[in-house]
C-alpha positions as CSV (number, residue, x, y, z in Angstrom):
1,X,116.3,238.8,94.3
2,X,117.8,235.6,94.8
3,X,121.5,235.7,93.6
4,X,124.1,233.7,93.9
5,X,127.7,235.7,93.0
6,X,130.2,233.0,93.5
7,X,130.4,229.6,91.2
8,X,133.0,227.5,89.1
9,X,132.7,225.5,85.9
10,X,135.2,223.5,83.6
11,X,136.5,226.5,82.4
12,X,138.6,226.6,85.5
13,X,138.3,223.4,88.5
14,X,134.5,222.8,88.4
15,X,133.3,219.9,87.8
16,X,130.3,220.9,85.1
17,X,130.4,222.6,81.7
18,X,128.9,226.4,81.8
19,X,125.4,225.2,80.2
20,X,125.2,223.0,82.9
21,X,125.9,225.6,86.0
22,X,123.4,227.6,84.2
23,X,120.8,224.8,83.6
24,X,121.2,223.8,87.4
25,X,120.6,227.5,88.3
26,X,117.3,228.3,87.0
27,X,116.6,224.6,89.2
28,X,117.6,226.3,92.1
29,X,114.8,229.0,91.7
30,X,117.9,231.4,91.2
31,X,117.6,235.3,89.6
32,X,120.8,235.9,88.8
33,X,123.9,233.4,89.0
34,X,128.0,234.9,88.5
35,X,130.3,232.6,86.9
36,X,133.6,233.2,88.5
37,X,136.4,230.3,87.1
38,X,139.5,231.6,88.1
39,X,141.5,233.4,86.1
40,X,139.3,233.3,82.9
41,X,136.2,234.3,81.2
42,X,136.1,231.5,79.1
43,X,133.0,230.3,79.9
44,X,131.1,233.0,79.7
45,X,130.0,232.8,76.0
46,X,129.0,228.9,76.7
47,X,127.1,230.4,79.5
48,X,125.4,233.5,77.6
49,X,124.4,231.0,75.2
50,X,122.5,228.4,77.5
51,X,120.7,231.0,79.4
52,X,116.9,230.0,80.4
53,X,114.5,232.8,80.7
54,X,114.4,234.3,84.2
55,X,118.1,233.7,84.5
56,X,120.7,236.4,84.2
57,X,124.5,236.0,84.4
58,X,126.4,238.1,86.0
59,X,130.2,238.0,84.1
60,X,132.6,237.6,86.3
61,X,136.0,236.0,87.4
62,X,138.4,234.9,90.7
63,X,141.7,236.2,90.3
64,X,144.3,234.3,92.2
65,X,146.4,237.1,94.3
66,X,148.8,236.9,97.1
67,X,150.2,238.9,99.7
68,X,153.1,238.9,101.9
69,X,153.1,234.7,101.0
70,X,149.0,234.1,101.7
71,X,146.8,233.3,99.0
72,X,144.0,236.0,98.6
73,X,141.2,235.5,96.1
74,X,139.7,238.8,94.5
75,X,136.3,238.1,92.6
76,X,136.2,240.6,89.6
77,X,132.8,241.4,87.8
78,X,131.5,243.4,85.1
79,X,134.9,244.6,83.4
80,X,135.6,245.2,80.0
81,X,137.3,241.7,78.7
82,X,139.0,243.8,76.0
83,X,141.3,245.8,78.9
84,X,144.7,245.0,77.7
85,X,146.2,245.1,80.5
86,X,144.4,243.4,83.0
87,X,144.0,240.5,80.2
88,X,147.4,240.6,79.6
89,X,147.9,239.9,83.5
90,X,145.2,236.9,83.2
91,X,147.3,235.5,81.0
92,X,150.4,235.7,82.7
93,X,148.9,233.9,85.9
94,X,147.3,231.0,83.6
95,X,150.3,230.5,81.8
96,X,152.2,230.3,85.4
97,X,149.5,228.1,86.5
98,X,150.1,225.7,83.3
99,X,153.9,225.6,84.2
100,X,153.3,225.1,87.4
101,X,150.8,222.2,86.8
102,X,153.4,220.3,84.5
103,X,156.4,220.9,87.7
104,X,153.7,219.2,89.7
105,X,153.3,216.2,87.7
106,X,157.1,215.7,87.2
107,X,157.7,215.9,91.1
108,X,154.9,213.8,91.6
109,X,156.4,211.3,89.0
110,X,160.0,211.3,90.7
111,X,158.4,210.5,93.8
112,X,156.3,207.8,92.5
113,X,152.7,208.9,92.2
114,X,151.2,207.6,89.4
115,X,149.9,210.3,87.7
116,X,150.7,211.7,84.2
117,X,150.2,214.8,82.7
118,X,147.8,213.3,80.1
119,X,145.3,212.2,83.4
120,X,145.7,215.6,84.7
121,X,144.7,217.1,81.3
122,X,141.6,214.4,80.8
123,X,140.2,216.0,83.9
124,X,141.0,219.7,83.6
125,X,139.3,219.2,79.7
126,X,139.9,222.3,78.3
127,X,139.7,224.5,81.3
128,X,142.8,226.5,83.2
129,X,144.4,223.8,84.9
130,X,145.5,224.1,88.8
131,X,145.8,222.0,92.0
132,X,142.7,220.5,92.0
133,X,142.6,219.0,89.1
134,X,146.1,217.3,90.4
135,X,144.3,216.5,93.4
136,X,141.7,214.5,91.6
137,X,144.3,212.9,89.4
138,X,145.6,211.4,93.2
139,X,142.4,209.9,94.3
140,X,141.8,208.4,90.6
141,X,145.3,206.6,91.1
142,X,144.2,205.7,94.4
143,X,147.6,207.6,96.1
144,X,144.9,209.7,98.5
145,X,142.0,208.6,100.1
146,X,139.9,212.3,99.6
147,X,140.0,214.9,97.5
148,X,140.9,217.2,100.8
149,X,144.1,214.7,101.5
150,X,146.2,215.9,98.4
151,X,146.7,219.4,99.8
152,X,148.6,218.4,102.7
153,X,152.7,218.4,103.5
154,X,152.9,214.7,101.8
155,X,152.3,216.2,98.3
156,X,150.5,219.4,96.5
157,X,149.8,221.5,100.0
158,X,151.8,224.8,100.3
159,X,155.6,223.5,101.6
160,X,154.3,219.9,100.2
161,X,156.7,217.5,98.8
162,X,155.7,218.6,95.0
163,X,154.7,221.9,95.8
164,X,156.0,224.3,92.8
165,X,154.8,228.0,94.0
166,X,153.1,230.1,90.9
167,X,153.2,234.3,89.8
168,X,149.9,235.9,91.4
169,X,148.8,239.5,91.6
170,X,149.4,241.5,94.4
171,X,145.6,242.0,95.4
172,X,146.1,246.4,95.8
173,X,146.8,245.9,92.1
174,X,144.5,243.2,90.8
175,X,141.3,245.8,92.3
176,X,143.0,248.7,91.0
177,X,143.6,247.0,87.4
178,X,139.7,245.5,87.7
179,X,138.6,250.0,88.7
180,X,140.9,250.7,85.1
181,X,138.2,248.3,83.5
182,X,135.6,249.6,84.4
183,X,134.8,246.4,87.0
184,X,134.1,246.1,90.3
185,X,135.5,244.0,93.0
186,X,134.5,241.9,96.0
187,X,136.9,240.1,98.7
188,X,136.6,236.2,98.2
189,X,135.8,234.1,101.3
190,X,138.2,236.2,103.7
191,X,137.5,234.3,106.8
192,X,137.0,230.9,105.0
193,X,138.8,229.3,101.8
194,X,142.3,230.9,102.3
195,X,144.2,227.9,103.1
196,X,144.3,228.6,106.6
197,X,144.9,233.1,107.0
198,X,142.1,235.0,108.1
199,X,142.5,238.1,106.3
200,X,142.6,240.4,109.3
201,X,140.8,243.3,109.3
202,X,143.2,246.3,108.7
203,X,144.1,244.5,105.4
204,X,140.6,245.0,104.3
205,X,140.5,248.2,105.2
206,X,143.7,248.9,103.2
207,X,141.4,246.9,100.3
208,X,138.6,249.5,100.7
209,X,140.8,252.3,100.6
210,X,142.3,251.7,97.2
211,X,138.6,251.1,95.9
212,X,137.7,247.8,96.9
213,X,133.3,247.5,96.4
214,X,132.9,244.3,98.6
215,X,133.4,241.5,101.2
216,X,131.7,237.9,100.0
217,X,130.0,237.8,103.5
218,X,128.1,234.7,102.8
219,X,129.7,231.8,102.2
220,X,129.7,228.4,103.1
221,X,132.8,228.5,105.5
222,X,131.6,231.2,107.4
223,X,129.6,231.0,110.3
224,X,126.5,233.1,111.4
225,X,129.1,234.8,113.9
226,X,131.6,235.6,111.6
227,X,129.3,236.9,109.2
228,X,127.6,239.3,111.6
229,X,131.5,240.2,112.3
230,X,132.0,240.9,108.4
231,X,128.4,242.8,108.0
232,X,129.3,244.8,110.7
233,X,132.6,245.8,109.0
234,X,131.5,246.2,105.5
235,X,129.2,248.9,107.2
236,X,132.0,250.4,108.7
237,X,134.1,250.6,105.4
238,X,130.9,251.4,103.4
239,X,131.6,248.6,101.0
240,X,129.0,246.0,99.3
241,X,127.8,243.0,101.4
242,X,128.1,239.9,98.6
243,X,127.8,236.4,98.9
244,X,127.5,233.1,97.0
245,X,128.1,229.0,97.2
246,X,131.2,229.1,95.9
247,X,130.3,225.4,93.9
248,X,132.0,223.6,92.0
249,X,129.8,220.9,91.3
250,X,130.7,217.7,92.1
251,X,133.1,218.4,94.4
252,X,131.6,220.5,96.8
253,X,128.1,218.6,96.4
254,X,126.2,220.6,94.1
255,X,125.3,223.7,96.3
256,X,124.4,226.6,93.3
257,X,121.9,228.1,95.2
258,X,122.5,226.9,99.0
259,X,124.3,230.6,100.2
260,X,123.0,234.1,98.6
261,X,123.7,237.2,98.4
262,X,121.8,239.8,99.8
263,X,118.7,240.9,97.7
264,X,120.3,244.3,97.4
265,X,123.8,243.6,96.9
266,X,123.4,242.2,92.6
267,X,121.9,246.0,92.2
268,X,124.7,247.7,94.2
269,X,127.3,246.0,92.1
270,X,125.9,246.7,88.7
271,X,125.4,250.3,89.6
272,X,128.8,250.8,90.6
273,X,130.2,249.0,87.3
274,X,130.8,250.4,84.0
275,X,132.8,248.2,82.1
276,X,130.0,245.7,81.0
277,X,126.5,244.7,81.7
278,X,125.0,241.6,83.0
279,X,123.8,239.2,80.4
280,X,120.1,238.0,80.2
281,X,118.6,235.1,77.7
282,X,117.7,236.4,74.3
């Protein structure tokens, strides 16, 4: 079973439509793929739609949580879309994030950056819009060098000169609103994309104890000794071993594909779910 749990499209800060993730998964030889924009399932029906045989889609999404000030990212799968209240909270945060988007652009404005809300809104085309579409409005306007530059003190990193800060779940929550809809949950990239905090260990076991199903072991930031560290503690907290590439196209080079789950883990996760099914071409 070669899965990969973890990838991005336009419908949040990829860089390719959902037709296209799918298209370039069945290229990588892939069984099932999960399409995990943040904050929305608005690509899923694109998706569901442009599904070759041999492919299946695993819904999913990465909600944007934080705790005690660090970002935490919770990947949620297989829950009823229709739960009002954990859509209701999805479209809290993407509101926030669209407010926050437009503070961006004005403090970027008043400190001279060329960049317009318009540019910013070419880019995102459609999809929820957040930092990194902000960041690629910077290197198109030739104020950054890289893509990785614009998160830094100078201008959209945490404490950065046009920083605005944006409403996130508390991660205890966002699982235990994800358990209400019938979904199950894996820890994003702990050791890896967090913007610098390792989620320690204690504060996954807290995770697992409110009904957490899994730790994205494999991913591309975390080396072969901190994954053994992470197997080695999802055995001990009896929870899911996951993993995926985390692509978003173009801007982390086209990887769908490059990290996978284990072949046991897609099964363990759909078993454990009961707020939807994984989607497979008519």
């Amino acid at each position: 079973m070669r899965a990969d749990l973890h990838c991005h499209s336009t419908a949040s800060d990829g860089t390719q439509p959902p037709a296209d993730v799918m298209r370039r998964a069945a290229a990588a030889d892939l069984d099932v793929i999960g399409l995990t924009d943040h904050d929305t399932v608005a690509g899923h029906r694109e998706a569901a739609a442009a599904l070759p045989r041999g492919l299946t889609l695993m819904p999913g999404m990465e909600l944007s949580c934080r705790m005690e000030g660090h970002s935490v990212h919770i990947l949620a799968y297989l829950f009823d879309q229709g739960n009002d209240r954990l859509a209701g909270e999805m479209a809290e945060i993407r509101e926030s994030r669209l407010y926050r988007a437009r503070a961006m652009v004005d403090k970027l404005a008043a400190l001279g950056a060329p960049v317009t809300w318009d540019q910013v809104s070419e880019i995102a085309a459609g999809g929820v819009v957040g930092r990194p579409h902000i960041a690629r409005a910077l290197v198109n306007a030739g104020v950054v060098a890289k893509f990785e530059d614009a998160f830094g003190p100078e201008w959209i990193g945490p404490g950065g000169r046009a920083h605005v800060p944006r409403y996130a779940l508390d991660p205890v929550r966002a699982i235990r609103l994800v358990m209400a809809a019938g979904g199950v949950t894996v820890l994003a990239h702990p050791r890896g994309s967090q913007r610098g905090w390792r989620t320690p260990d204690e504060v996954i076991a807290e995770f697992a104890a409110v009904g957490l199903t899994g730790i994205e072991v494999y991913h591309p930031q975390h080396d072969e000794a901190e994954r053994a560290r992470l197997a080695a503690l999802a055995s001990r907290l009896g929870l899911v071993v996951s993993g995926g590439s985390d692509d978003h196209g173009q801007l982390t080079g086209f990887r769908i594909g490059t990290v996978l789950a284990p072949d046991d883990a897609y099964r363990q996760l759909v078993e454990r779910a009961s707020g939807a099914v994984p989607v497979t071409a008519a």
